[in-house]
N, C-alpha and C positions, 0 to 999 in steps of 0.2 A: 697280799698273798706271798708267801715263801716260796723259795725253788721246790718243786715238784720232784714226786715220783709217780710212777705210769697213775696209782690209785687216784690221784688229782682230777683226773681229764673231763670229767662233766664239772667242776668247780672252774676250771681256766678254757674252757669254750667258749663263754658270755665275752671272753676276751678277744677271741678270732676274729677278725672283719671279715665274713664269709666271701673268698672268694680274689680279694684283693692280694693273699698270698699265697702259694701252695707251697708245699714242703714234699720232701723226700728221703729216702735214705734205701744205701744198699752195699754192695759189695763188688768194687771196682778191679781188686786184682793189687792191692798193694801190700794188708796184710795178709797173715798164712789165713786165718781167719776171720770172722766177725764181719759188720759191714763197714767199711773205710771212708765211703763220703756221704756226705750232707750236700742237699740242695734247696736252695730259695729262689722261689721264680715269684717276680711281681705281674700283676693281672697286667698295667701303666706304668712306663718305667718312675722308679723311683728317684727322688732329691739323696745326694749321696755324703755322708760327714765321716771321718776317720781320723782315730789317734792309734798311733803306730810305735813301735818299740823305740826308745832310745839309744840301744846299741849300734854300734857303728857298722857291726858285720851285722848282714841283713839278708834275708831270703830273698830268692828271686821275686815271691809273691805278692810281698811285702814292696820290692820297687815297683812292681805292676801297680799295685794298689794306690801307690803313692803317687804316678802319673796319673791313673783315673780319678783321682782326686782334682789332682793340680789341676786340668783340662776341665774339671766340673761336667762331668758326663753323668748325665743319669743311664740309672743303675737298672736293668731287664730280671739281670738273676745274679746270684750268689751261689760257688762251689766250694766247697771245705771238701778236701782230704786228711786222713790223719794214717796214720805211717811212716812218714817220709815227708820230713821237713823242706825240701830242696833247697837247702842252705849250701852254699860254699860250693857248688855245682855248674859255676861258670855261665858262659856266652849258653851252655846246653840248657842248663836249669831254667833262664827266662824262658829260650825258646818253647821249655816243656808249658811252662803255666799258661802262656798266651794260646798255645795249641790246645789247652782242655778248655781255655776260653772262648775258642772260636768254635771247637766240638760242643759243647752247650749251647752258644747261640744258632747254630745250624739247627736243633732241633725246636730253641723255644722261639728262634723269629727273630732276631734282632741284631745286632752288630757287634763282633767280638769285643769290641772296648766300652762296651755295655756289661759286657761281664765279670764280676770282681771274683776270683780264685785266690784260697787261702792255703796253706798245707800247714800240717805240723807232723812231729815225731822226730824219726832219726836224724841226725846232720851230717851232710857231708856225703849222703848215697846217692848216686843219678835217678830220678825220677824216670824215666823211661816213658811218656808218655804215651809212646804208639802201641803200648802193649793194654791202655785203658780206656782208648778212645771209644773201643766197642760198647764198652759198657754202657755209656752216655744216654743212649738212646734210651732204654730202659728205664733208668733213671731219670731221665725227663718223662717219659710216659706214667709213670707210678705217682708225680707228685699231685697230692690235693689237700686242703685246706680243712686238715680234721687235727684234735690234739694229740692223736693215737703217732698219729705222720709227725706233728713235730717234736713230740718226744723221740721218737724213731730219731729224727735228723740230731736233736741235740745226744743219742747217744752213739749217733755214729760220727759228731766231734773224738770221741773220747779217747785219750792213748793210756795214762795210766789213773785216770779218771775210775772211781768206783761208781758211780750216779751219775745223770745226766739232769743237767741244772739250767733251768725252767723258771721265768717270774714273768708278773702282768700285772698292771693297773690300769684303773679305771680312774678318768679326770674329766673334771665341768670347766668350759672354758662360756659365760656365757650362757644361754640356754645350750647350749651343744654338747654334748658325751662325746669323748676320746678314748684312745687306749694306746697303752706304749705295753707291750713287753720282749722278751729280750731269751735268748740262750747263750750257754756259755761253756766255756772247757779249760781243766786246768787244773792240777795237782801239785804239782814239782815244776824246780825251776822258776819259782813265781818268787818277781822282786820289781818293785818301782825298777824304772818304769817301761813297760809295763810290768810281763811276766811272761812265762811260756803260758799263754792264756790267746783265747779268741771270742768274742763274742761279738751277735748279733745282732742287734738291736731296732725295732721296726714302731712306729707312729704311724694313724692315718691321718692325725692333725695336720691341717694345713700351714707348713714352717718353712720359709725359704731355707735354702743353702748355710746364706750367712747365717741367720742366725742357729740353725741345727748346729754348725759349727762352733760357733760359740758358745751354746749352750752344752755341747757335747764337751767340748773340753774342759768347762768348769766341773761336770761332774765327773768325769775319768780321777780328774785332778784329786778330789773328796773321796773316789770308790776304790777304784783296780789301783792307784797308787798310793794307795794307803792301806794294801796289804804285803806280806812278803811269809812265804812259806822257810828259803832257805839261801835267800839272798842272792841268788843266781836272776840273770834276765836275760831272755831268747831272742834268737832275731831272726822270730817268726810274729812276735807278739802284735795283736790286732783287734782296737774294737772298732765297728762298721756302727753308724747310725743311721736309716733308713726315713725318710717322709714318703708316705704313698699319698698322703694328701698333697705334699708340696708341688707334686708335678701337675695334680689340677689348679691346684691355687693360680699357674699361669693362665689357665683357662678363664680367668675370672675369677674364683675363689678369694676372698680375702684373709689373709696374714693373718694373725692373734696382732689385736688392738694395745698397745704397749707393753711397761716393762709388767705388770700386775699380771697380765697374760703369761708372758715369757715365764715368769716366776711359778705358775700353778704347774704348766708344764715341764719347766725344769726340775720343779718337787718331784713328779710322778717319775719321771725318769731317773733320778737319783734314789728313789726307793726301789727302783727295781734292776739299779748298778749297783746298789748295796747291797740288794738279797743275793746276786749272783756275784759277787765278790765276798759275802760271808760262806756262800756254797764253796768257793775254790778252797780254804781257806781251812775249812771244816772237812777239804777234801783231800786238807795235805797229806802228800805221801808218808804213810806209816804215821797221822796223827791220831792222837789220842784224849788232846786239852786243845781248847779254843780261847786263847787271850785278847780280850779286848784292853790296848793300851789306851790309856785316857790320861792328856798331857793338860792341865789345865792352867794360870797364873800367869802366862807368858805374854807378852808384849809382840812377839814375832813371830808370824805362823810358820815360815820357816824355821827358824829355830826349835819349834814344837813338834816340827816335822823330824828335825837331826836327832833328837832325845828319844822319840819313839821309836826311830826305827834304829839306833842303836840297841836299843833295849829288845828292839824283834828280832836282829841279826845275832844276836850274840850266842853262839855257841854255848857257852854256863849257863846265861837264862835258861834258854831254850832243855836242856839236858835235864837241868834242875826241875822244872815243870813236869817233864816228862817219868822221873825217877821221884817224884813228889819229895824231894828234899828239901826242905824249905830252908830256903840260903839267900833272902834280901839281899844280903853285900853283895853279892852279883850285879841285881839289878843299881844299885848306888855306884855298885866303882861303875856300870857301862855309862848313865849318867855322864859320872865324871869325862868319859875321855870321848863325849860326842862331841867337842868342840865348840860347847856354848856353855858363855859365861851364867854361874848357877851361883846362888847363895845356899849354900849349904845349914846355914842354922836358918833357912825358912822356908828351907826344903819340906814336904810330906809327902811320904810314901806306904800307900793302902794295897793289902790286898786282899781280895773279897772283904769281908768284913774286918777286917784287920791293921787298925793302925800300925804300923811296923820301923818307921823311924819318923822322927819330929824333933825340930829344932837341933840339927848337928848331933843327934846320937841315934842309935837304936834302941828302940823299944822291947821290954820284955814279953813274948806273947806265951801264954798254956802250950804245952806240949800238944792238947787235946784238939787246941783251936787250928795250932799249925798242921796236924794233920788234917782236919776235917776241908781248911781252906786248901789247901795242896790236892787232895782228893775230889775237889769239883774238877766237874769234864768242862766247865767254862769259867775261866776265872778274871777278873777287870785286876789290872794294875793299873793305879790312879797316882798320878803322880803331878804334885801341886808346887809349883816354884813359889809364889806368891808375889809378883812379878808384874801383872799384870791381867787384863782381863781374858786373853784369849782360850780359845781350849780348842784340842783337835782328836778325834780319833783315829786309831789305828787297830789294827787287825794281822793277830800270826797263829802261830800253831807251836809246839812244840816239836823237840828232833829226837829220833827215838830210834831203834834197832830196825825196824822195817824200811825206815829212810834208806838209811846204809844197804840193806839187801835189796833192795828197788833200783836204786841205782848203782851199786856195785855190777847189778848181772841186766843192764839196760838193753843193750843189744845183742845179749844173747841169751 
C-alpha cells in the first residue's frame, strides 16, 4: 500500500491494531492557522528506536529525544508540533519541549520522560510553551484509534507539505499476522542525513529495543538517506520506531525466532520507509519530475552512494529535468567530480529508455525520443560503472521556479 489520501481509510483500517494506539490532531496556538500538532498515545508503553539528523546544530527536541533514547525508556505518547522548529533557542528551547512533555503526560498518565516531543518549521523563534499548554487537554481527550484521526495527525505534521503521507503493511512471522505502518512529513530542506523530515513509525510485533534498533537503522540507511530534495539537512530531522509488542514481550512474549524472522520483518518495514520517502520526495517543494537514480557495477556501496547523490544535488541536473532539456553532460561531468574513481570507456548512462553515452562517448538519441523521455513526470537515470556487482538506489526531484518562491518568502 502507498502513502494515502483521506480516500484511502477503509483500505488502511485492516492495518490499525484497534486500540493499542490512538491519534490525534488539532490546533495548539503556533500557527496563524490550520492545526499545528499531532498526537500518538500508546494503550502500554511502547519499546522506543530512533535515527536522528546528523547535523551538528540540533533542536532542543531532537537532544530530548536523544536522552530518551540513550536511557531506553519506553515510550507512553508521542507530540509533534509544526511551526516552530525550536532550533537555536537556548537553556529556553529545552525547557519549552520537556514542559509540553510533562503537559501531555499529566493528562495521558504517565511520566514526562515517557514522553517523546518533536517540533519542526521556523528556526531560531522561542517556542513559548506557556502559551500552548492549555491546549493539551483537548488534544489528549480527542485522540482514538480510527484512520479518519490519523490522517488528521499525519496532516497536522505538515509545514510546506501538500499531502499527508500515510503507509502500512501486513507481515506473517510464523503462524502470526503483524502490521508495521508509519507517517511522515517533509518537502524542503530534505538531504542525507536525514532531512527536514519526521516520521513515525509503529509495530505491534514483538521486537526488543536492540533489535528495533538495528533493524531501524539499516532501513533509514536504504530509505530517508537515500533521498535528497535540495541538498540542505535540518536539525530537527527524526524517525521514531515504535514496538507495542515489545513491551509485552517482557511479559512473557517471545521475540521473533532468528535472523529469517528479523528479515521478513525488516522487509515490511522497509516497504513502508520507502513509500514514505518516495511521498517526501514526490512532495518536493515546487516539484514536478520524480528521479529515480540507479547506480549499478560498483564494488562499493559507498561509493554508489557519492555518484548518486552527486548526480541528485546538482543544481544543472536538477534545472535540466525541470526545463526538460535534455543535457546528459550534466549528469557525466557530475559523475566525474563525485570523487570516485570511474572508467569512463565502461561507463553507461540510460535515461528512461534511452541509451545516452557508452563506452567514453555520447550517444546520438531522435530529437523526438529526447523530448518524449524529458517529458516523463518520472524518469530512472541508470547508470552502470561496470565495476562490479553492486547496485543502489536513490530518489530526488527536480529544482524549479516554485522552489525558489517557497523559500524566498518562508517566513513571511
Amino acid at each position: 500500500m502507498a502513502a494515502m489520501e483521506m480516500g484511502d481509510h477503509a483500505t488502511f483500517e485492516q492495518y490499525l491494531e484497534k486500540g493499542s494506539v490512538t491519534f490525534s490532531s488539532g490546533r495548539i496556538g503556533i500557527k496563524r492557522d490550520g492545526d499545528d500538532a499531532a498526537l500518538f498515545v500508546f494503550s502500554e508503553h511502547a519499546v522506543y528506536a530512533g535515527a536522528f539528523t546528523t547535523n551538528a546544530f540540533k533542536s532542543a527536541c531532537v537532544t530530548s529525544a536523544m536522552d530518551r533514547l540513550r536511557a531506553q525508556k519506553k515510550i507512553k505518547a508521542v507530540l509533534i508540533t509544526s511551526g516552530n522548529a525550536n532550533a537555536g533557542t537556548g537553556p529556553a528551547g529545552r525547557a519549552d519541549t520537556e514542559r509540553l512533555a510533562a503537559g501531555v503526560a499529566g493528562h495521558v498518565g504517565c511520566a514526562a520522560d515517557e514522553v517523546v516531543v518533536l517540533h519542526t518549521g521556523v528556526i531560531g523563534v522561542p517556542l513559548r510553551a506557556e502559551r500552548l499548554i492549555g491546549s493539551l487537554e483537548g488534544l489528549c481527550q480527542l485522540a482514538a484509534s480510527t484512520p479518519e484521526k490519523l490522517v488528521g495527525a499525519a496532516r497536522a505534521m505538515m509545514t510546506t507539505d501538500t499531502f499527508p503521507k500515510v503507509s502500512a503493511r501486513a507481515f506473517q512471522v510464523g503462524d502470526t499476522s503483524y502490521t508495521v505502518w508509519g507517517v511522515a512529513k517533509g518537502a524542503g530542506m530534505i538531504h542525507p542525513k536525514l532531512a527536514t523530515m519526521l516520521s513515525v513509525l509503529v509495530t505491534d510485533a514483538p521486537v526488543s529495543q536492540r533489535t528495533l534498533q538495528r533493524v531501524l537503522s539499516r532501513v533509514v540507511g536504504q530509505t530517508f538517506n537515500r533521498i535528497s530534495v535540495d541538498g540542505d539537512t535540518s536539525p530537527n530531522d527524526s524517525v521514531l520506531l515504535f514496538s507495542t509488542g515489545g513491551a509485552r514481550m517482557e511479559a512473557g512474549t517471545a521475540e521473533f525466532y532468528g535472523a529469517v524472522d528479523e528479515t521478513i520483518f525488516e522487509d515490511a518495514l522497509k516497504s513502508v520507509a520507502q513509500d514514505l520517502a518516495h511521498s517526501i520526495v514526490r512532495d518536493g517543494e515546487g516539484a514536478t519530475k520524480f528521479l529515480e537514480i540507479v547506480v549499478r557495477g560498483v564494488q562499493s556501496e559507498a561509493d554508489a552512494e557519492r555518484i548518486a547523490e552527486t548526480i541528485a544535488t546538482s543544481p544543472l541536473v536538477k534545472t535540466a529535468f525541470f526545463g526538460e532539456d535534455f543535457n546528459p553532460g550534466r549528469i557525466i561531468s557530475a559523475i566525474g567530480r563525485a570523487g570516485v574513481a570511474v572508467s569512463f570507456d565502461r561507463l553507461r548512462l540510460t535515461l528512461g529508455d534511452q541509451r545516452v553515452y557508452d563506452a567514453g562517448q555520447f550517444l546520438v538519441t531522435a530529437e523526438s525520443d529526447a523530448r518524449r523521455v524529458m517529458a516523463m513526470k518520472e524518469i530512472p537515470v541508470v547508470v552502470e560503472l561496470g565495476a562490479g556487482e553492486l547496485e543502489i538506489r536513490y530518489w530526488t526531484c527536480d529544482l524549479t521556479f516554485d522552489y525558489v518562491k517557497i523559500n524566498a518568502e518562508y517566513t513571511t
